[in-house]
C-alpha positions as CSV (number, residue, x, y, z in Angstrom):
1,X,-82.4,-59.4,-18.8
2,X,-80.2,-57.7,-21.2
3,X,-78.3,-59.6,-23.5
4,X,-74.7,-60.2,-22.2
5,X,-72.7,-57.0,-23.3
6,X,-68.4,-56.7,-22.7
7,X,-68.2,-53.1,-23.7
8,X,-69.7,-51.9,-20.5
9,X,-66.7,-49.9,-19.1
10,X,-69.0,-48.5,-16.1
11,X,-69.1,-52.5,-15.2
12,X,-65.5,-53.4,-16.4
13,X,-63.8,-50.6,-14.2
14,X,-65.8,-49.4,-11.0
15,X,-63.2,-50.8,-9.1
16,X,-61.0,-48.3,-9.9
17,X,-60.8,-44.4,-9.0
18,X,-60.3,-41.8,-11.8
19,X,-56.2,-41.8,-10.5
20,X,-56.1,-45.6,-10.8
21,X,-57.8,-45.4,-13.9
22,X,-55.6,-42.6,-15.6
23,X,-52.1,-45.1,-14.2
24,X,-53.7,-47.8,-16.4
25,X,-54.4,-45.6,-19.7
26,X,-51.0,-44.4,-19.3
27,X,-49.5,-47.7,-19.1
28,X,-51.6,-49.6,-22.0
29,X,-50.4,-46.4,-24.1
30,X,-47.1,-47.3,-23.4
31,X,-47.4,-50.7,-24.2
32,X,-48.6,-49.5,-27.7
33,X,-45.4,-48.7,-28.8
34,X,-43.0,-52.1,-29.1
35,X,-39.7,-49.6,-29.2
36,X,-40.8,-48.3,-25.9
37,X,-41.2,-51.8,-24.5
38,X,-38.4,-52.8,-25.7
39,X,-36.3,-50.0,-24.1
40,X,-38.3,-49.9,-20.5
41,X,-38.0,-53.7,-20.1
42,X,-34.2,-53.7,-20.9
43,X,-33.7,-50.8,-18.6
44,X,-35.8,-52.2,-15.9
45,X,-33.7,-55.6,-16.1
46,X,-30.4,-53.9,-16.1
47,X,-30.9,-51.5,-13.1
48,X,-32.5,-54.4,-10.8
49,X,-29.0,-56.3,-12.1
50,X,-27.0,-53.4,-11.1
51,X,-29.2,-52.9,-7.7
52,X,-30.1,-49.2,-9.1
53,X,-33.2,-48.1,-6.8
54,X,-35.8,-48.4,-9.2
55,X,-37.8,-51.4,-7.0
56,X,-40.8,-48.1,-6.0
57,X,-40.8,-46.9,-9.5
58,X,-41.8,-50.4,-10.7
59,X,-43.8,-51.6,-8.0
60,X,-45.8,-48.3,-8.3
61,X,-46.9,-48.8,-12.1
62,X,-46.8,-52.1,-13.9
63,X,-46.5,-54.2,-10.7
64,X,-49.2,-52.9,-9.3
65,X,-51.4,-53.2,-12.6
66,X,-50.4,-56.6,-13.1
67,X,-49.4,-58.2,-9.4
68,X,-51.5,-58.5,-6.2
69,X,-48.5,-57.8,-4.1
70,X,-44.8,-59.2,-2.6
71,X,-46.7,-61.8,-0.2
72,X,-49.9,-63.3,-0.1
73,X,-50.9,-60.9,2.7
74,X,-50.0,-58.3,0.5
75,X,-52.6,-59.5,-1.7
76,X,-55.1,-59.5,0.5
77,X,-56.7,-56.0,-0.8
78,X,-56.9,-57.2,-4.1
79,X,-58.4,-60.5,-2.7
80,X,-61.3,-58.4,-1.3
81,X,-61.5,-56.0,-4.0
82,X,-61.9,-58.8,-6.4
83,X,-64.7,-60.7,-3.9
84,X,-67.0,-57.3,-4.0
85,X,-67.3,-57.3,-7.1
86,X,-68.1,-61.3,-7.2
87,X,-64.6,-62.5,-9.0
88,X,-62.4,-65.0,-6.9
89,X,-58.6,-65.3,-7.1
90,X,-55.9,-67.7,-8.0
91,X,-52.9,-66.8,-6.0
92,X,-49.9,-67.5,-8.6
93,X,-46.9,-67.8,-6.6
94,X,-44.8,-66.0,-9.7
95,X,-40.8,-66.5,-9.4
96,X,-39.2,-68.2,-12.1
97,X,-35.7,-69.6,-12.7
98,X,-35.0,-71.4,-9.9
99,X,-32.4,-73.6,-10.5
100,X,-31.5,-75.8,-6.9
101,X,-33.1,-78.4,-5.0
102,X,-33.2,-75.6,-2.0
103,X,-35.3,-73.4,-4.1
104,X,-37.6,-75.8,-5.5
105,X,-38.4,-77.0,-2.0
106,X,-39.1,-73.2,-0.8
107,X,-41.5,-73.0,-3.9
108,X,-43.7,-76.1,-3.1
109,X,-43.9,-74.7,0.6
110,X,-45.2,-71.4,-1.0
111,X,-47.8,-73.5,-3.3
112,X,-48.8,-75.3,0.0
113,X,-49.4,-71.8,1.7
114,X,-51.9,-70.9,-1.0
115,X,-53.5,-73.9,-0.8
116,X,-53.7,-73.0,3.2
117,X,-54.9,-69.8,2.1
118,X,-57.3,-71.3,-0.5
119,X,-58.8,-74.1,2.3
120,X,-62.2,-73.3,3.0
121,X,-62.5,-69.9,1.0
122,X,-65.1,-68.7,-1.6
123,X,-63.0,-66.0,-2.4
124,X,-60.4,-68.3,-3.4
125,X,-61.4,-71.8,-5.7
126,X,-58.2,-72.5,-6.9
127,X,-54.8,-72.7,-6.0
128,X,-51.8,-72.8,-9.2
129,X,-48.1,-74.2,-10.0
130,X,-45.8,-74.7,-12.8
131,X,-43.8,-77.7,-12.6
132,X,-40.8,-76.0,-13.6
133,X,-40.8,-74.2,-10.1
134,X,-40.5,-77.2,-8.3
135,X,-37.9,-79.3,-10.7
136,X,-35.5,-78.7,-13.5
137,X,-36.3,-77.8,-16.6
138,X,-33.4,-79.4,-17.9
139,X,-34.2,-82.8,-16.5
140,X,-38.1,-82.5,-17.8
141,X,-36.6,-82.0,-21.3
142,X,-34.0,-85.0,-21.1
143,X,-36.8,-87.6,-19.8
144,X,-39.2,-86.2,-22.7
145,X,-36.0,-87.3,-25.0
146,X,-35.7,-90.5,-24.1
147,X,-32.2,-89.7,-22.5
148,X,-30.7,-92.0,-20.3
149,X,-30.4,-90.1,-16.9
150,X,-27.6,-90.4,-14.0
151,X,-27.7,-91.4,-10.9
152,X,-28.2,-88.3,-9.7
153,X,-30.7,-87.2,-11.9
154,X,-32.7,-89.8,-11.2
155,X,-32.8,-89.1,-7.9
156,X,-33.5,-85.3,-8.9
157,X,-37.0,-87.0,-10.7
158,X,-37.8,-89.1,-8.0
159,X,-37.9,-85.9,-5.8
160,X,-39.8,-83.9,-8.1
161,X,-42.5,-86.2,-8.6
162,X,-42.6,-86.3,-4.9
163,X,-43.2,-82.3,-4.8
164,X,-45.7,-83.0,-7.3
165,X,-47.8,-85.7,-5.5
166,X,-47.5,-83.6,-2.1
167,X,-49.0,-80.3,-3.7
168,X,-52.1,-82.6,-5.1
169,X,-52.3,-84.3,-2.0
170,X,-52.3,-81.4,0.0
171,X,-55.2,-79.6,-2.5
172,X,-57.6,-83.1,-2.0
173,X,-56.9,-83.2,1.7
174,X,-58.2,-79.7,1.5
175,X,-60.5,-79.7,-0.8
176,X,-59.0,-77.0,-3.1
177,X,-59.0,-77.4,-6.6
178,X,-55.1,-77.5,-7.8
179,X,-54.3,-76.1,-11.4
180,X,-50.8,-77.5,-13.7
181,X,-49.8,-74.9,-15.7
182,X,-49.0,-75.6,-19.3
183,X,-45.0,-75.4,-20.4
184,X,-43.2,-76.1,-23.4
185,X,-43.9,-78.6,-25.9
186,X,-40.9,-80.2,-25.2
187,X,-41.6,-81.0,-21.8
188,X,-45.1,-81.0,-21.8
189,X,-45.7,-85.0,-22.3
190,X,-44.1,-85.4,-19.1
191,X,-46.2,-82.9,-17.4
192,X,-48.9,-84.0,-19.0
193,X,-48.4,-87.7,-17.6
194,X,-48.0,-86.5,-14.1
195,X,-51.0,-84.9,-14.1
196,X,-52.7,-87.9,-15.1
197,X,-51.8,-89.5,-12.4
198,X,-52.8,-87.5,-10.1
199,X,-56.0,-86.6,-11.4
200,X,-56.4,-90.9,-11.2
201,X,-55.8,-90.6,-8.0
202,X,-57.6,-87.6,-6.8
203,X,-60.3,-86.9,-9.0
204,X,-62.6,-89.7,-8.5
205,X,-65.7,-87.6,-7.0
206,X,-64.8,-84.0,-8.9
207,X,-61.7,-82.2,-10.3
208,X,-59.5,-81.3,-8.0
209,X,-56.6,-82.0,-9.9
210,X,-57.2,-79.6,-13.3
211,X,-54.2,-80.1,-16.6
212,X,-53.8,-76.7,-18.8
213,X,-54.3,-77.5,-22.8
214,X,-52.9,-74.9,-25.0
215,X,-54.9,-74.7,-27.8
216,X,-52.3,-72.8,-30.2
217,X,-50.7,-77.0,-30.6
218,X,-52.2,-78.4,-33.0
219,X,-51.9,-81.6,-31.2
220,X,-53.9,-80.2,-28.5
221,X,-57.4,-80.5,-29.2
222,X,-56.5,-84.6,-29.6
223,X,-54.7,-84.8,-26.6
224,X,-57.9,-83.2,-25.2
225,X,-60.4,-85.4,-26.2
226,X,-57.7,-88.9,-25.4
227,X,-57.6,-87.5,-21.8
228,X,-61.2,-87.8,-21.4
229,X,-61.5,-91.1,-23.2
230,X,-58.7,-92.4,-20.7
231,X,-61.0,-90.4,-17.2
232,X,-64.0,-92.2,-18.6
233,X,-62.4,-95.3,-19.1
234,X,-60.6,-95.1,-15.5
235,X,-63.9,-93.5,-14.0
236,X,-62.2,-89.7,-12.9
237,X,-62.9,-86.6,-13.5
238,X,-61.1,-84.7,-16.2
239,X,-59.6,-81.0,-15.1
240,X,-59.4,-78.9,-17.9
241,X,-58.0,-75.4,-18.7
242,X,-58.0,-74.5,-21.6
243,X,-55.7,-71.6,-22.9
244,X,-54.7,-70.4,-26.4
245,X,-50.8,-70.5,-25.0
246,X,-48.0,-68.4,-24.4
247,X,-44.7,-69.6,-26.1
248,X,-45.3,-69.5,-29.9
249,X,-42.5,-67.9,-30.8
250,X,-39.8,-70.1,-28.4
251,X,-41.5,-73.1,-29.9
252,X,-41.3,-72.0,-33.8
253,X,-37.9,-70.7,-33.4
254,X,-36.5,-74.4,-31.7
255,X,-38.7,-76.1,-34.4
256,X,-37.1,-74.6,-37.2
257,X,-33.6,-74.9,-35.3
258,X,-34.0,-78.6,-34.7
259,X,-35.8,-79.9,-37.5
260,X,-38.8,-81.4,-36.4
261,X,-42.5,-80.0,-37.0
262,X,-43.6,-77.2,-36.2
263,X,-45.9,-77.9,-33.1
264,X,-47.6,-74.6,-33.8
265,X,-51.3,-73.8,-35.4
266,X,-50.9,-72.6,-39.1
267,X,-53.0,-69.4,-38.1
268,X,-54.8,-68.0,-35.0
269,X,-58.3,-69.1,-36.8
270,X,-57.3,-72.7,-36.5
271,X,-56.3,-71.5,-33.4
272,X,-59.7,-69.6,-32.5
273,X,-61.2,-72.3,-34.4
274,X,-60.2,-75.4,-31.8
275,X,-60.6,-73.1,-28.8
276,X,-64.0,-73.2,-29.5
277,X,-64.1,-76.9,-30.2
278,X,-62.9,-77.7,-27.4
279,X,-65.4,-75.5,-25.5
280,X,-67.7,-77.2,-27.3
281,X,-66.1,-80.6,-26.4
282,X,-66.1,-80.2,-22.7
283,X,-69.7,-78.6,-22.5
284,X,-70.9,-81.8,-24.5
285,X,-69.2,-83.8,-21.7
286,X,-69.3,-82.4,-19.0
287,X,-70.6,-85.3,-17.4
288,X,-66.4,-85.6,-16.8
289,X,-65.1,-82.6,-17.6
290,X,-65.0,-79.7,-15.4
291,X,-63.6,-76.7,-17.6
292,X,-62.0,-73.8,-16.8
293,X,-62.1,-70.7,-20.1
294,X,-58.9,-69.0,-19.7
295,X,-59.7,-66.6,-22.3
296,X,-58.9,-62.5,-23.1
297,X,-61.0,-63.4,-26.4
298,X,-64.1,-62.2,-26.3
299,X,-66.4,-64.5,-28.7
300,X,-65.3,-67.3,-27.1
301,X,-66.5,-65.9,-23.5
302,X,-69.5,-65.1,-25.2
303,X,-69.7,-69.1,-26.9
304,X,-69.4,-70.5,-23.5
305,X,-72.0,-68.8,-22.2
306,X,-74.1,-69.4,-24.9
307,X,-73.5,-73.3,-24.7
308,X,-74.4,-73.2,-20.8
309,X,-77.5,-71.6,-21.9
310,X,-77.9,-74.0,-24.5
311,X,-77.2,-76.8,-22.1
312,X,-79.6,-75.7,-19.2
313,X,-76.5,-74.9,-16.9
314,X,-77.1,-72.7,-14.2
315,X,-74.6,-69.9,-14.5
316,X,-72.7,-70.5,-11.2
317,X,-72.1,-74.4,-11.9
318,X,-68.9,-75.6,-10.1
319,X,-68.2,-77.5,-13.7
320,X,-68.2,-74.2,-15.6
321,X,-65.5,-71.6,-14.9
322,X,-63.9,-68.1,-17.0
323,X,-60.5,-66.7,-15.6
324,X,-58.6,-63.9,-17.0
325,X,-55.2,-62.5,-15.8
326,X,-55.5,-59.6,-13.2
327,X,-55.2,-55.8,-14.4
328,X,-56.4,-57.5,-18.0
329,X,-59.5,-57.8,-19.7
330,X,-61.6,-56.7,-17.0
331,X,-64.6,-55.5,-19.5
332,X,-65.1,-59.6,-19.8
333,X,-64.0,-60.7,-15.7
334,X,-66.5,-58.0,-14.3
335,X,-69.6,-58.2,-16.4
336,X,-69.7,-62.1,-16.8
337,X,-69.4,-61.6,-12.8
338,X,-72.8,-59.3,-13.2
339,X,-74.2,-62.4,-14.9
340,X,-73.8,-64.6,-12.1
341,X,-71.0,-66.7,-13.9
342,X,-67.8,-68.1,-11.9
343,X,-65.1,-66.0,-12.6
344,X,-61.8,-66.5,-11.3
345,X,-58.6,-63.5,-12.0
346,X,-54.8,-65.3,-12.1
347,X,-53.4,-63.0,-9.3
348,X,-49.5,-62.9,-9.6
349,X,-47.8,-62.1,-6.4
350,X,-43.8,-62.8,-5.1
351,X,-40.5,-60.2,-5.1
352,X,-40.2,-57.4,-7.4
353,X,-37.0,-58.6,-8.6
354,X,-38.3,-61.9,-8.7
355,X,-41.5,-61.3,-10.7
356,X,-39.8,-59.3,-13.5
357,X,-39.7,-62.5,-15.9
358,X,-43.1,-62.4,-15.9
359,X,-43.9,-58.3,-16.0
360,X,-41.7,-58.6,-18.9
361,X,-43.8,-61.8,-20.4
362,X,-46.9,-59.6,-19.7
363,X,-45.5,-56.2,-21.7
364,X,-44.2,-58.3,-24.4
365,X,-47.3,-60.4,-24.6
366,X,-49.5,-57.4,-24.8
367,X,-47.4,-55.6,-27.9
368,X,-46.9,-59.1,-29.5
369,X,-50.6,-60.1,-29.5
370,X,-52.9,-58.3,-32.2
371,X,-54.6,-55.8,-30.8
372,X,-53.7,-56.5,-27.2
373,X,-52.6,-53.2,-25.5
374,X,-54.2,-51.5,-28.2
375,X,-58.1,-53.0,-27.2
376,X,-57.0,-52.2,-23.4
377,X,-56.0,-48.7,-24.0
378,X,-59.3,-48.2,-25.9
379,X,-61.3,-49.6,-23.3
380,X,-60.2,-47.7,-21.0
381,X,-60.1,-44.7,-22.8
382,X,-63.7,-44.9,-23.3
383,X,-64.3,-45.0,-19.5
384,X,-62.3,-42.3,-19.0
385,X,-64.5,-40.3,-21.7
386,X,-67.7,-41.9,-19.9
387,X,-66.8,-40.1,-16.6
388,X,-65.7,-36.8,-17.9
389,X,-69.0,-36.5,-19.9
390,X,-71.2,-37.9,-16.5
């Protein structure tokens, strides 16, 4: 067999015609220029504000590179376009900034409809929340604090943690693995301790219940290695995604403001450097650990398929799992698929209007991060050039 390659762009993007293809090189050009980001987001914000009727235009380009759809039945075409070519999906209920009890009760009953939708499906392993959709933000960073809550607030708690036990209930009762996003520093100890408990309670047999590490912390790759001391100690199974992270700049910006230290790596190769560890970490144990890679990077794709190899794991092991964000990175979702590996793609779906927080996340992200749009834009330039010279 040929040794594992990502710059196969035959592999990475037979899923899409030469149309689709020429949408995505248009849009990854785009994203190449930070100005032009700056000015598209902002515009797209104000006219959904204003109720302008822009919802086609955007639903036409960078929803539908980056979304699976409005509902989950609108997803169902990426669902099976994703299953032929042997990657599952993670339906990620996307709508942020709810604020009321009312909407934080619809949410959980839309995480409990992918878990419905996830029940009994290959094509599905995993369902996903944020614990920020079902409870306030504001209340998560008070109780991190130490703060002494109200009355009322308490009662606010008491009804988030039920949310919280329901969802993981509901995944075990199913048998559907259940993934906690990762969230700010500074409210992450609390989410982290809830997903503790849960994973006490439901992970006794396997990991159902799976908490997100974000390895740009520095505190992470500890907290890490602690969590599976305590699963070993209390005889569960650890859940473990592990991401390089998402709010660096939020989280040096409210250091600096507050005083305290900065929670962020030095550099992105200490970074890249406890990434790996921690690959390295959950591979050496993954007589507890089940581990998901939730990587765009590709060496450390590569390493974790290197230590399976190294470790005598077969390539489709439940343990051992890659995920990447859908309409990115596909040159490393599609071929490790060709290998046999488990490959999952985060499918976002929900409202236009509703999703824009994160299409703006995702075309910030992609000018922000070395490289990002850039490396996309190139990739699939050099399909583009592959077909034209076929």
């Amino acid at each position: 067999m040929n040794e594992l390659s990502f710059e196969n762009t035959a592999v990475a993007f037979s899923h899409k015609d030469n149309a689709e293809l020429k949408k995505s090189y248009l849009i990854f050009k785009a994203m190449n220029y930070p100005w032009l980001v700056k000015v598209g987001t902002f515009f797209m914000k104000s006219a959904i504000k204003l109720h302008f009727p822009v919802k086609p235009f955007i639903k036409w380009n960078v929803f539908q590179q980056f979304c699976g759809g409005e509902s989950i039945k609108d997803c169902e075409e990426t669902i099976n376009l994703l299953k032929g070519r042997g990657v599952g999906t993670i339906l990620d209920y996307s709508v942020e900034g709810e604020k009321s009890e009312k909407g934080f009760e619809a949410t959980t009953k839309e995480i409990l409809k992918t878990i419905d939708r996830s029940a009994g499906s290959e094509e599905i392993p995993f369902s996903v929340f944020k614990v920020t959709g079902i409870g306030s933000f504001d209340l998560l960073a008070k109780i991190q604090a130490g703060e002494k809550l109200s009355a009322k607030e308490e009662k606010a708690y008491e009804k988030l943690k039920e949310r919280f036990h329901r969802i993981c209930k509901y995944a075990y009762d199913n048998n559907v693995r259940i993934l906690v996003d990762a969230e700010e520093t500074w409210i992450q100890d609390v989410i982290d301790e809830l997903t503790y408990k849960m994973m006490a309670l439901f992970n006794k047999d396997s990991a159902i219940v799976y908490n997100t590490y974000q390895m740009y912390c520095h505190a992470s790759l500890k907290n890490l290695k602690d969590a599976y001391h305590d699963a070993t100690m209390h005889q569960y199974w650890l859940g473990a995604k592990l991401v390089r992270g998402a709010y660096m700049e939020k989280e040096r910006e409210r250091a600096e403001e507050k005083g305290y230290l900065d929670p962020i790596q030095p550099s992105k190769e200490t970074t890249d450097q406890d990434f790996n560890k921690a690959l390295k970490f959950c591979t050496d144990n993954k007589q507890r650990i089940a581990v998901i890679c939730g990587s765009h990077n590709a060496y450390s794709n590569a390493l974790l398929t290197e230590l399976m190899d190294k470790h005598s794991v077969k390539h489709d092991d439940e343990r051992f799992y890659f995920a990447q964000l859908y309409g990115m990175s596909d040159h490393i979702s599609f071929n490790l698929a060709e290998r046999g590996f488990n490959v999952v793609k985060y499918v976002p779906y929900g409202p236009v209007q509703s999703v824009m927080p994160y299409l703006v996340r995702r075309a910030e992200e992609n000018t922000s991060i070395a490289g990002q749009s850039s490396r996309e834009y190139m990739l699939v330039s050099a399909e583009m050039k592959r077909r034209n010279n076929q």
